[in-house]
Residue, then its C-alpha position, 0 to 999 in steps of 0.5 A: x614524648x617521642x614514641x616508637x614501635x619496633x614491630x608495628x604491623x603484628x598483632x600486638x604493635x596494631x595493639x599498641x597503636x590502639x592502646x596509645x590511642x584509647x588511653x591518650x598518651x601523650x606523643x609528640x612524635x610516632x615513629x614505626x619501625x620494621x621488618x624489610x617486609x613491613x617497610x612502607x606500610x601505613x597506619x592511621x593514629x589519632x587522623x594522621x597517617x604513618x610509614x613504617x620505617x626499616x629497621x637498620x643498625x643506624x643508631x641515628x634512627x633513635x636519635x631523640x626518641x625517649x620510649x621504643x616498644x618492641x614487639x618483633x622476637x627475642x632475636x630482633x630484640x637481641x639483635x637491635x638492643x644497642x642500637x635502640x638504647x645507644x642515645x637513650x632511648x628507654x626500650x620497653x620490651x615484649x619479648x623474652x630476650x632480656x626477662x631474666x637479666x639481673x639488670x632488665x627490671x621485668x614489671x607488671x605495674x600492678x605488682x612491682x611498677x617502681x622497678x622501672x624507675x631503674x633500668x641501667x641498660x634502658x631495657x625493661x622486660x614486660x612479661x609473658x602474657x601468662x605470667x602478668x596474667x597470674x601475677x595480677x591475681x596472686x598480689x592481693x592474696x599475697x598482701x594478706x599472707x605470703x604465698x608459699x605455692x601456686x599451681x596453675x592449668x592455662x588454657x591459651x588462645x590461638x592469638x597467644x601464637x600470633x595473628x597466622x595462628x589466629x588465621x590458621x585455626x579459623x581454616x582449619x574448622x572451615x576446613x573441616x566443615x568442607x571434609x577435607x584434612x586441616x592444615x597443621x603448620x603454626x601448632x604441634x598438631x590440629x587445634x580445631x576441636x582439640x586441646x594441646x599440651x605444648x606451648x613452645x619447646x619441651x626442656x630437659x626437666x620435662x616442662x616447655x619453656x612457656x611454663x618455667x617462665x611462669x616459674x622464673x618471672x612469678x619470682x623476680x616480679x614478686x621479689x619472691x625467690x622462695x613461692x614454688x611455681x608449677x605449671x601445665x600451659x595448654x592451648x585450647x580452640x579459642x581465638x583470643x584471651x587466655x584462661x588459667x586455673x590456679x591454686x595458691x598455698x599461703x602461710x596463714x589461713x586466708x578465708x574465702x571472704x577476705x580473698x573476695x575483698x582483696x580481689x574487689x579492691x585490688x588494681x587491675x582486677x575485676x571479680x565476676x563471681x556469683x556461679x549460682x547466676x552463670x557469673x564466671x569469666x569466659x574468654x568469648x566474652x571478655x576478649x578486647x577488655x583491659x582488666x584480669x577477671x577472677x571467679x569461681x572463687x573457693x576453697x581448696x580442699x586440698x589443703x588448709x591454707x589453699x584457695x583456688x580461682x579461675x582467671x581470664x584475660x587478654x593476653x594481646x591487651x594486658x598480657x602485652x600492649x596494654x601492660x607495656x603501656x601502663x609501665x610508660x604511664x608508671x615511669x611519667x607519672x613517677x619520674x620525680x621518684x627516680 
């Protein structure tokens, strides 16, 4: 196939590169594309060394092309969609630009992975890294009964406010360390050794923007309208890989056995849970890993029918180049369904 990255000198189009690499897409041509900035940079994939190209409105740019990831903003998104999908080329996209379109399937392919077989405007949304995250784990325990509630607490990492943030928060307990007062420019406030409950903008119901997507996107991905949906999105002092505390409400009773099982044979989930040994997720630990680790598995207390888990993954990986990629596999290996 003939591949393009929009986006491929951030963080996740390095990602990208890497994925395309580690699960051996199978590419005729790459082609990358940029910012005015980003033009005439070069990368290495599979020995071969490429040139990022400006993005222009040249349709003829992706004249042949028949998958373009893009990963540089909503804006840019918005801004180049026409130009990218004018010849056909399908557009897997990173960003929130087109997530809640009727018309833009928004896929995890774990969870609803044909919804790609039919994308009218050749525009698939992949979805925020929080939402894939959680979506992953809510499927097997929503295949045993149908949730009716989910609440969960995140605990974001820096990486999830791009490569700068990374960058920032590493300054800022050097900074520290030499006495001196960190720089604050990427956050709301300093991150070294706090805790931020704010992750993008506040809306007028009291949530940001980051946490009604986890109440929006869980619905349309799930094929679910009715699951209610209340988040507390938190950024925490760690440099990648994103943890989440979720409780789920089901219909039915379901036992913490039969959610084990569920979790052990469910696609995409690795279950890490044997607390009496230390065994639980930890984002140190499972940074730079493909799959959605669950633990401290249990009972809610709370309610009859309730569970509670902890889940970490990263969200650079999973929550974005990795999921992008795994849609391109969905949509080659099940064409013919189309």
């Amino acid at each position: 196939m003939n591949i393009a990255i929009v986006g491929a000198s951030g963080a996740v189009g390095q990602e990208l590169l890497r994925v395309l690499d580690q699960t051996d897409f199978p590419i005729d041509r790459l082609t990358l594309f940029g910012s005015k900035r980003s033009a005439g940079r070069a990368y290495n994939f599979k020995g071969k060394e490429y040139i990022v190209k400006e993005l222009t409105h040249d349709a003829e740019l992706f004249r042949g092309i028949d998958i373009a990831f893009t990963s540089a903003g909503a804006s840019t998104s918005r801004e180049y969609a026409k130009t990218i999908t004018a010849n056909g080329t399908l557009m897997i996209d990173n960003s929130s630009a087109f997530r809640m379109d009727a018309d833009v399937p928004l896929v995890v392919p774990e969870v609803n992975g044909d919804d790609a077989l039919n994308a009218p405007r050749r525009i698939i949304g992949n979805p925020n890294c929080t939402t894939i995250q959680m979506v992953v784990a809510l499927k097997p325990i929503n295949d045993l009964s149908p949730i009716r509630r989910v609440h969960v607490a995140t605990y974001q990492a820096a990486s999830g406010a791009g490569q700068a943030a990374m960058d920032e928060l590493a300054m800022q307990y050097e900074q520290i360390s030499r006495g001196e007062k960190p720089a604050v420019e990427k956050f709301s406030a300093q991150l070294a050794y706090n805790v931020i409950p704010h992750i993008d903008q506040f809306t007028d119901n009291g949530y940001t923007k980051e946490e009604m997507k986890m109440f929006n996107e869980t619905r349309k991905i799930m094929h679910s309208p009715n699951i209610s949906v209340s988040a507390m999105c938190v950024r925490v002092p760690v440099m990648r890989a994103h943890s989440e505390a979720i409780w789920v409400e089901t219909e039915q009773h379901i036992t913490v056995e039969q959610a084990r099982e569920a979790f052990s044979k469910a696609p995409g989930v690795v279950l890490m849970d044997d607390p009496a040994n230390r065994v639980y997720p930890m984002p140190l630990e499972l940074a730079h890993h493909d799959p959605v680790y669950v633990g401290r598995l249990r009972a809610d207390l709370s309610t009859p029918n309730g569970l509670t888990f902890w889940t970490v993954s990263d969200q650079i990986r999973k929550g974005a180049a990795l999921n992008a990629v795994q849609i391109a596999w969905h949509i080659l290996k099940n064409s013919h369904k189309s």
